[in-house]
N, C-alpha and C positions, 0 to 999 in steps of 0.2 A: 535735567530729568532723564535723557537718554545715558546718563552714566551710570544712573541708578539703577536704568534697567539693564543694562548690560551687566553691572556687577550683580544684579538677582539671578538672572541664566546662568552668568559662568558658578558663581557660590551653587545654584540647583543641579546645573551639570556635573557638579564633582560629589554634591552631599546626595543627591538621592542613590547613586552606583554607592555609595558610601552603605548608606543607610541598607540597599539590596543585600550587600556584602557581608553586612553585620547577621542580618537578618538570618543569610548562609550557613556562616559562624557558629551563630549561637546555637542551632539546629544541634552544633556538634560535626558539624560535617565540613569540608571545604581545606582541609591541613593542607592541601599542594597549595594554597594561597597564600600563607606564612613564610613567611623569608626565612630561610636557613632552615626552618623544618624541613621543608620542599626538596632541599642539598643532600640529607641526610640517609645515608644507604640504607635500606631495608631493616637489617639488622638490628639499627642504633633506631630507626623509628619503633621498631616494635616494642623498645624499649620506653616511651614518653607511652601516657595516657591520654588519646589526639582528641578523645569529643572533649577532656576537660578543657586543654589549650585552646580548641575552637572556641569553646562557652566563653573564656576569660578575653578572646582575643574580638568577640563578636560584641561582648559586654563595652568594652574600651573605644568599638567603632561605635558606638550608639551615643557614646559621651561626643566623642569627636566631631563625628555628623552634626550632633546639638550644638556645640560649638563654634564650628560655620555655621551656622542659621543666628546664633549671636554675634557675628562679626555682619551677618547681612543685615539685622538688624539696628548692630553700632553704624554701620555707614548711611541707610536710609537717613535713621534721626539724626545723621550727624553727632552723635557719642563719641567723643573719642577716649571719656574712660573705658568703656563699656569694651571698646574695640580693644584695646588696650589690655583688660584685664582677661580677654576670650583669647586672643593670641596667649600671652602669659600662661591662661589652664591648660592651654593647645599641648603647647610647648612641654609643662606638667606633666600633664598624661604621657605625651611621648615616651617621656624620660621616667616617670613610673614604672611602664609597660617595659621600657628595657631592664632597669634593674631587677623588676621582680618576675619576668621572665629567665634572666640567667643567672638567677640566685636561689639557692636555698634548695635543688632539686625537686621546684613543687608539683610538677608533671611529669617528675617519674612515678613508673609503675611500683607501687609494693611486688 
């Protein structure tokens, strides 16, 4: 039982700043928080449109966040599809959010 509860604190300790972050995000606000936006000189940000990228990047940590709360819930029951199939989406999104971040120009400005 004490593994359970320790795996519920660490999974709440990372999903709820999770969850805060998203919450930031989706606002539209929070761009110094995005990796490689954050790098990008002045110039070439003025050039992205940052509340949509927040929206989209804020939307994708709400998925995420839900996701750990599904892998704390594979571990309690003991699911190991469950656990299984939540790491998998985890992993999904990741790898979503990258391609259709550096694809296709969708958050630059007209």
């Amino acid at each position: 039982m004490n593994e359970k509860l320790a795996l519920i604190m660490i999974n709440g300790i990372i999903a709820v700043p999770m969850l805060l972050l998203a919450f930031y995000l989706y606002k539209g606000k929070g761009g110094f928080l995005i990796a490689g936006y954050n790098t990008l000189p002045e110039e070439e940000k003025a050039k992205y449109d940052e509340p949509a990228l927040c929206r989209f990047v804020g939307k994708n940590m709400f998925v995420l966040a839900g996701l750990m709360v599904v892998w704390t819930i594979a571990e309690i029951f003991e699911i190991l599809w469950l656990l299984i199939a939540g790491i998998a989406l985890f992993v999904g999104v990741v790898v979503f959010m990258i391609i259709y971040l550096n694809t296709g120009n969708r958050f630059r400005k007209s």
